[in-house]
C-alpha positions as CSV (number, residue, x, y, z in Angstrom):
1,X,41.8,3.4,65.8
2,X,42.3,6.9,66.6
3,X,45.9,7.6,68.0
4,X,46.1,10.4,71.2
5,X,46.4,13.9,70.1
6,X,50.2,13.8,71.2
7,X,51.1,10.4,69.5
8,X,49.4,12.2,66.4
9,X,51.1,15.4,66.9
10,X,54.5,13.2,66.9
11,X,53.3,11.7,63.7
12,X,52.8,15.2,61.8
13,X,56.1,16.3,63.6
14,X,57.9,13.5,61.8
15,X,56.6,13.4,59.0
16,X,57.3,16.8,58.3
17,X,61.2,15.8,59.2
18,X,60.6,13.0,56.6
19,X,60.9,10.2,58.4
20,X,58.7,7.3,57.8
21,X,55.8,6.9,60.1
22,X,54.5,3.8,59.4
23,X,55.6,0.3,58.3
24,X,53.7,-1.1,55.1
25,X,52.8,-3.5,57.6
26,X,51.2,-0.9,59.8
27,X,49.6,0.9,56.8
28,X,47.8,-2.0,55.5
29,X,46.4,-2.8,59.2
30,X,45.3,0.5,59.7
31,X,43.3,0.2,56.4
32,X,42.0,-2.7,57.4
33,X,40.9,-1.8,61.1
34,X,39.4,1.8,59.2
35,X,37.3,-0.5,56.8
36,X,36.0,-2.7,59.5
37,X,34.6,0.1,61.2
38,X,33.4,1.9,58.8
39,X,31.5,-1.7,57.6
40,X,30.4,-1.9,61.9
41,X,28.4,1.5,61.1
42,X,27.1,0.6,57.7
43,X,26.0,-3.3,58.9
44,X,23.4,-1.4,61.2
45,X,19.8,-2.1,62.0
46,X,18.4,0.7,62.7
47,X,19.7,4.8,61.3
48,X,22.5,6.2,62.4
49,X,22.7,9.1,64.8
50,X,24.2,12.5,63.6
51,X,27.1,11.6,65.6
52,X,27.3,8.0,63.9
53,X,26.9,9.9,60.6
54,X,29.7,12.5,61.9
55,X,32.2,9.5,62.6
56,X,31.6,7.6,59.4
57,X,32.6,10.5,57.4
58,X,35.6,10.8,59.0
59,X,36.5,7.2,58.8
60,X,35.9,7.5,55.3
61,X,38.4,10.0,55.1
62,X,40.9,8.3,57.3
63,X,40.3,5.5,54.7
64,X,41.0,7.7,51.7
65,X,44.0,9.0,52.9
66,X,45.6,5.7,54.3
67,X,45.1,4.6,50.7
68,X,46.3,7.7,49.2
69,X,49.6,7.5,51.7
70,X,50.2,3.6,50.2
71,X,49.8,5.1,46.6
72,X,52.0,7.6,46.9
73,X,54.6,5.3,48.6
74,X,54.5,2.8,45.4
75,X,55.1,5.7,43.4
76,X,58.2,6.6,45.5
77,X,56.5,10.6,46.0
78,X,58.2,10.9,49.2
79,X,56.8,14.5,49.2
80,X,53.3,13.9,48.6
81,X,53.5,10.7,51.4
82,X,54.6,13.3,54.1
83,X,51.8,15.7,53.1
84,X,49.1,13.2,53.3
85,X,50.5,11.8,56.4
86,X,50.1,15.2,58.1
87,X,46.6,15.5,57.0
88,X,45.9,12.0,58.0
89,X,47.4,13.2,61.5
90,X,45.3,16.1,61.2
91,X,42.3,13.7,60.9
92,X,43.3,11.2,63.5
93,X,43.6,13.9,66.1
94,X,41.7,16.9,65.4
95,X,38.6,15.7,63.1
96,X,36.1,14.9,65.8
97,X,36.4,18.5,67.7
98,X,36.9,20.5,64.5
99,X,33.8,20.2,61.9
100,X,35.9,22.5,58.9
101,X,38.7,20.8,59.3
102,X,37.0,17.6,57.0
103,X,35.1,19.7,54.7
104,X,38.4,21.4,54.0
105,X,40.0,18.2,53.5
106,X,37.6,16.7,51.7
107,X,37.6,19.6,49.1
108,X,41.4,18.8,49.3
109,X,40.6,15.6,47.9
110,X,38.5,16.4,45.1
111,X,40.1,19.1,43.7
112,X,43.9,17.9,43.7
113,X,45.3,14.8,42.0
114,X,47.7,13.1,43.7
C-alpha cells in the first residue's frame, strides 16, 4: 500500500497545485486495502513486534486521513482535501524512517477539527 517516495512526492507536489490526486474510486480502495491490513496485524496469534506495533500506528493514521480526505471532498473543502492529501503523502512516504513525523500528525488530528 505504500506508494515510492517519488510517486508520493508527485502526489504532495500536486496536490499543492490543486489538482485531484485520486479518483473516489481510488480513495475508497485505498481505505479498503488500509483497513485490511491494519485487521492482518490485529487477527494475530501471537504479540506484535515493536516494529508491527510501529506499522499499525501508521496505518491507522493512513486510515484516518484517507477518511478525513473523502469527508472533506463531500463537503466540497477543496482547501482542507489538498492539505490532508499532503500529510497523507507525508505519511505514505516518510512515516516509517521519521518517528516525529506521526506524533506530530497525530497531535494534528486531535487538536484541529476538520
Amino acid at each position: 500500500m505504500t506508494p515510492a517516495p517519488a510517486a508520493a512526492a508527485r502526489n504532495t507536489k500536486s496536490a499543492a497545485e490543486g489538482k485531484i490526486i485520486m479518483t473516489d474510486e481510488e480513495l475508497q480502495r485505498a481505505i479498503q486495502e488500509v483497513s485490511e491490513s491494519i485487521d492482518e496485524l490485529s487477527n494475530r496469534e501471537k504479540p506484535l513486534t515493536k516494529k508491527e506495533k510501529r506499522h499499525k500506528q501508521i496505518l491507522s493514521l493512513q486510515k484516518e486521513t484517507l477518511q478525513k480526505i473523502k469527508e472533506a471532498r463531500a463537503k466540497n473543502d477543496t482547501i482542507q482535501e489538498r492539505a490532508l492529501t499532503i500529510d497523507y503523502g507525508l505519511l505514505t512516504s516518510m512515516a516509517e524512517k521519521h518517528p516525529f513525523l506521526t506524533g506530530f500528525l497525530r497531535s494534528k488530528f486531535k487538536w484541529h477539527v476538520y
